[in-house]
ZAMARGU-4260 file (C-alpha; in steps of 0.2 Angstrom, whole numbers, plus 5000, padded with zeros to 4 digits):
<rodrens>
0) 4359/5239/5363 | 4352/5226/5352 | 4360/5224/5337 | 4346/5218/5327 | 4334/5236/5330
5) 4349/5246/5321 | 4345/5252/5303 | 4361/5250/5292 | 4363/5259/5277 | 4377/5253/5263
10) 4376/5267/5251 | 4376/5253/5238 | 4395/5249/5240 | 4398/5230/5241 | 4410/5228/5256
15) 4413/5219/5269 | 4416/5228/5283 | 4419/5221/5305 | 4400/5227/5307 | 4397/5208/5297
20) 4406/5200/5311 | 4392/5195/5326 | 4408/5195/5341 | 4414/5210/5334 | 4396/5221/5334
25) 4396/5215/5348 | 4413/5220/5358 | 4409/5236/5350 | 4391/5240/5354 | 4395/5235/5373
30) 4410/5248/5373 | 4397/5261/5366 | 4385/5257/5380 | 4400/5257/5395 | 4407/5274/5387
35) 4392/5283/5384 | 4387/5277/5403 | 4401/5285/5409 | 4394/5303/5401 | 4377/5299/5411
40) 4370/5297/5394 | 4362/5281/5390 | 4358/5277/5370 | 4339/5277/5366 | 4331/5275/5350
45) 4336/5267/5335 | 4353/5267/5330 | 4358/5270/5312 | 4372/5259/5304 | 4382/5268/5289
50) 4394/5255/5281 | 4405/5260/5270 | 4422/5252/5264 | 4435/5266/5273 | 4424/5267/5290
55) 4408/5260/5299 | 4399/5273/5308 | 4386/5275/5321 | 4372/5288/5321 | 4366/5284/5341
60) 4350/5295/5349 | 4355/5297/5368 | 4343/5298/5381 | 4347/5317/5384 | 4338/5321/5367
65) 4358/5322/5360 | 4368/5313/5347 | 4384/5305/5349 | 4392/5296/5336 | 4405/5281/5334
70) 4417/5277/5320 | 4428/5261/5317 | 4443/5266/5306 | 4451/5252/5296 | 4470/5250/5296
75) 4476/5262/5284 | 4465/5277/5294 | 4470/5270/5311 | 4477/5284/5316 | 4460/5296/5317
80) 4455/5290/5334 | 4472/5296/5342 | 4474/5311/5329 | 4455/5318/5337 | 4462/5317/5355
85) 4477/5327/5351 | 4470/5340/5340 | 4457/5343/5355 | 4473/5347/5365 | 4483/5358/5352
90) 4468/5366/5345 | 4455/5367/5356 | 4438/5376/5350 | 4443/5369/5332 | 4439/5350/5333
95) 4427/5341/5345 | 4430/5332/5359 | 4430/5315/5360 | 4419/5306/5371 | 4431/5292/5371
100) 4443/5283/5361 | 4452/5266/5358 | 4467/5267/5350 | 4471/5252/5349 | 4452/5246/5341
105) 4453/5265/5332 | 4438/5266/5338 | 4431/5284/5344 | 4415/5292/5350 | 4411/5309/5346
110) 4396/5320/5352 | 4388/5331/5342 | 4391/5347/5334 | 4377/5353/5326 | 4374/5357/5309
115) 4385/5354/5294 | 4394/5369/5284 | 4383/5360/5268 | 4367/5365/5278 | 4371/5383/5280
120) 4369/5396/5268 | 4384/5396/5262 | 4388/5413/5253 | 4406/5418/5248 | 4408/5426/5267
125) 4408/5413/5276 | 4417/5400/5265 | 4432/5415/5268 | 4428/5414/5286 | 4428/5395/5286
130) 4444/5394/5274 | 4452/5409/5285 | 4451/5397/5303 | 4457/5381/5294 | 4471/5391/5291
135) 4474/5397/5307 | 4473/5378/5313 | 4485/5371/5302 | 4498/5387/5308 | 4495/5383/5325
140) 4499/5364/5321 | 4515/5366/5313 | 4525/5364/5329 | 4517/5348/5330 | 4524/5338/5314
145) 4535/5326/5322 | 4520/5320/5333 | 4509/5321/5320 | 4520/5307/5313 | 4520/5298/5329
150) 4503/5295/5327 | 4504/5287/5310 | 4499/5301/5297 | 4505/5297/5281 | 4520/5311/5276
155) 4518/5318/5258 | 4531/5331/5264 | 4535/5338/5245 | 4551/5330/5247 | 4541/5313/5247
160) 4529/5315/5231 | 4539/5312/5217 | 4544/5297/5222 | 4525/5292/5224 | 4520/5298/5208
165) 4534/5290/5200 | 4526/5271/5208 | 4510/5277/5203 | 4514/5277/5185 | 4522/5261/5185
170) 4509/5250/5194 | 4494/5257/5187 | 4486/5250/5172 | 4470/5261/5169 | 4482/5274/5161
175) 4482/5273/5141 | 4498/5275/5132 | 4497/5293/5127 | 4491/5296/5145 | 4505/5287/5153
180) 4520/5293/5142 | 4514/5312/5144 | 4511/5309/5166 | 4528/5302/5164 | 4535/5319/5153
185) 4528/5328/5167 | 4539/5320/5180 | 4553/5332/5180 | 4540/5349/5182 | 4532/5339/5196
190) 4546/5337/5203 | 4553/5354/5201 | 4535/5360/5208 | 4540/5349/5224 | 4555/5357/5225
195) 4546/5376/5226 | 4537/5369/5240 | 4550/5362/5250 | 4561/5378/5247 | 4547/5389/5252
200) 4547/5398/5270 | 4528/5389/5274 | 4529/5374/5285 | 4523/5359/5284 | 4506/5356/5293
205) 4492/5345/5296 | 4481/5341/5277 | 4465/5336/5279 | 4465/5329/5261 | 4448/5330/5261
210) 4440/5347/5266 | 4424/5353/5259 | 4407/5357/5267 | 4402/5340/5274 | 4418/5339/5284
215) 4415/5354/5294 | 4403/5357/5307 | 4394/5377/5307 | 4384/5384/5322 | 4385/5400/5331
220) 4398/5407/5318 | 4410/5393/5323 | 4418/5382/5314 | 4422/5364/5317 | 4433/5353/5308
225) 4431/5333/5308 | 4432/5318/5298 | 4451/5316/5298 | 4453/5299/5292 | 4460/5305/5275
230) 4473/5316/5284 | 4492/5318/5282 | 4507/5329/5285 | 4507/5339/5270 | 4512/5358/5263
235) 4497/5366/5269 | 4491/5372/5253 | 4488/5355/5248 | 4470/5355/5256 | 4465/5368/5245
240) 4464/5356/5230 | 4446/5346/5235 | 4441/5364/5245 | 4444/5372/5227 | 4430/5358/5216
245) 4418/5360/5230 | 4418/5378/5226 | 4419/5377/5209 | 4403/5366/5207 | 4393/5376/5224
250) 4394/5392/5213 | 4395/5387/5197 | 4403/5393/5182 | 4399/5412/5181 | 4403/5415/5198
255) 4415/5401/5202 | 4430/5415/5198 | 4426/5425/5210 | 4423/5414/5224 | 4437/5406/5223
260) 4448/5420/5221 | 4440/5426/5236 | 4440/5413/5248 | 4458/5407/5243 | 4465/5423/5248
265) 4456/5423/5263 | 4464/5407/5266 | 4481/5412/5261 | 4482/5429/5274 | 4487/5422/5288
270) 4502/5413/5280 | 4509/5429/5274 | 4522/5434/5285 | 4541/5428/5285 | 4542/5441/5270
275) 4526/5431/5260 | 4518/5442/5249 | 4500/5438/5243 | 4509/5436/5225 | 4518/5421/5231
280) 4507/5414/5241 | 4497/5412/5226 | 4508/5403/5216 | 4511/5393/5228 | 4493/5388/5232
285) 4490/5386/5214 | 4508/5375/5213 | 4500/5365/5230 | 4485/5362/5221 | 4494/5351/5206
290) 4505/5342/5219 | 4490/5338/5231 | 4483/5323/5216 | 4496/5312/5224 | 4487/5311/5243
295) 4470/5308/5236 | 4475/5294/5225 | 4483/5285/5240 | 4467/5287/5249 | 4459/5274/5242
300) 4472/5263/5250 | 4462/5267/5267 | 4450/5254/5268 | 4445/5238/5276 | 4455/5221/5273
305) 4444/5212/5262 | 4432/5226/5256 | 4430/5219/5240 | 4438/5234/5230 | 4444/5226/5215
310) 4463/5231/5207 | 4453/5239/5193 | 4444/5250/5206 | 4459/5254/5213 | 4468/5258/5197
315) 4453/5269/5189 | 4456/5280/5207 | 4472/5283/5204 | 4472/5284/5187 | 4458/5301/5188
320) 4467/5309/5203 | 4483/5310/5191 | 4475/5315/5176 | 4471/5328/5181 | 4490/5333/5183
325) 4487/5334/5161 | 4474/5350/5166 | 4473/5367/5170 | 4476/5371/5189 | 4462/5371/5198
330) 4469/5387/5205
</rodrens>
């Protein structure tokens, strides 16, 4: 593959990426080339670059007429490579199947999967069916926690947040006074929320972080869940949170209610056993919802070593994700 006949596309972010590094592009177009041998399927065509500061990926036509894809994962998302192999074991027909992977570049090449959940008509129905199969994934990952550690996921167990909200406050600047000194009254209900979902009967379990309908593949009436990189061992609930504004906004204000109701309940059945009632289950969805602020503001740690994300960037981040922890729920 010739590095020069690829089309790269930044998305208008200024960062510097290992795609700027000629030895590099290199090393990792040659893997693409020996891996996707080994599948019989040779790229051809022009290749599509997408640069962004938490992942370079890969759009690559294959000779067959198909698409394979490669992603390079920076340091703080390392894990993704080794997280897609596994899950292809624990939870097969749920994830795709890696073509190959590197962990130890946290490389991986993925094939295909058809259309995105965004392309679909998406009408309340399947958003429950969608939300109703995550759900069943993450119950059928909780006997896998310790690994899921071993692979390098972050924990924001519940135990774990209050003590990374309590750091946020203190090393963030983008918060005004008022701001601050009210976050900081809410410290002790945080962590009393924590507490409830420590204490509750439902495990801990694999949190994408970041699920909404561009992170999940629809074809056939399946579902498909990728793009891991924001991932970590969580309450479950927690992935309801970004799931939650994507409905909110697809739906809009009249019928956002609905929906959401809809679709959370959906998402909450298959949890309710071990004496869970729909009622509780509720709260603690909602209760997940406030908590789940903390994850997504340590996102933005995710990227490469010098993407040229300033402090201020990373402070105005944080500083929205635990704002909205002064709001209503979004459950």
């Amino acid at each position: 593959m010739d590095a020069d006949a690829i089309t790269v596309e930044t998305g208008g972010y200024d960062a510097t990426t290992p795609w700027e590094d000629p030895a590099w592009r290199s090393e990792a177009l040659h893997w693409i080339t020996r891996q996707l041998a080994r599948h019989n399927a040779p790229p051809q065509g022009r290749l599509q670059a997408r640069l962004r500061p938490w992942s370079v990926v890969l759009r690559i036509p294959l000779s067959n007429g198909r698409l394979a894809w490669f992603k390079a994962n920076p340091p703080g998302s390392a894990f993704e490579p080794a997280l897609a192999q596994a899950l292809h074991t624990w939870v097969p027909g749920k994830v795709l199947e890696p073509l190959a992977v590197d962990t130890s570049r946290a490389w991986s090449l993925m094939p295909d999967g058809g259309p995105l959940f965004a392309q679909t008509l998406r009408h309340v129905s399947s958003w429950e069916e969608m939300m109703r199969e995550y759900a069943q994934m993450q119950r059928a990952l909780t006997p896998h926690t310790d690994q899921l550690l071993a692979l390098g996921l972050p924990d924001f167990q519940p135990s774990r947040l209050p003590e990374r909200f309590s750091a946020h406050l203190q090393s963030t600047s983008a918060f005004q006074p008022n701001e601050r000194a009210a976050l900081h009254d809410r410290l002790p209900l945080f962590t009393d929320w924590c507490q409830q979902l420590a204490a509750s009967t439902v495990p801990s379990s694999l949190d994408h972080s970041d699920l909404h309908d561009g992170s999940v593949l629809a074809s056939g009436g399946q579902y498909i869940f990728f793009d891991w990189g924001d991932a970590s061992l969580a309450h479950p609930f927690t992935s309801l949170l970004v799931a939650a504004r994507v409905i909110r906004e697809h739906f809009g204000s009249a019928r956002a209610p609905t929906a959401l109701s809809r679709v959370r309940d959906a998402y909450l059945e298959p949890w309710t056993e071990h004496g869970n009632t729909l009622t509780d289950l509720r709260r603690l969805a909602s209760i997940a919802c406030r908590v789940a602020v903390i994850s997504r503001a340590d996102t933005w740690g995710r990227v490469f070593p010098g993407a040229h994300l300033t402090a201020a960037d990373h402070d105005a981040h944080v500083a929205r994700w635990l704002r909205e922890l002064l709001q209503d729920p979004p459950l």
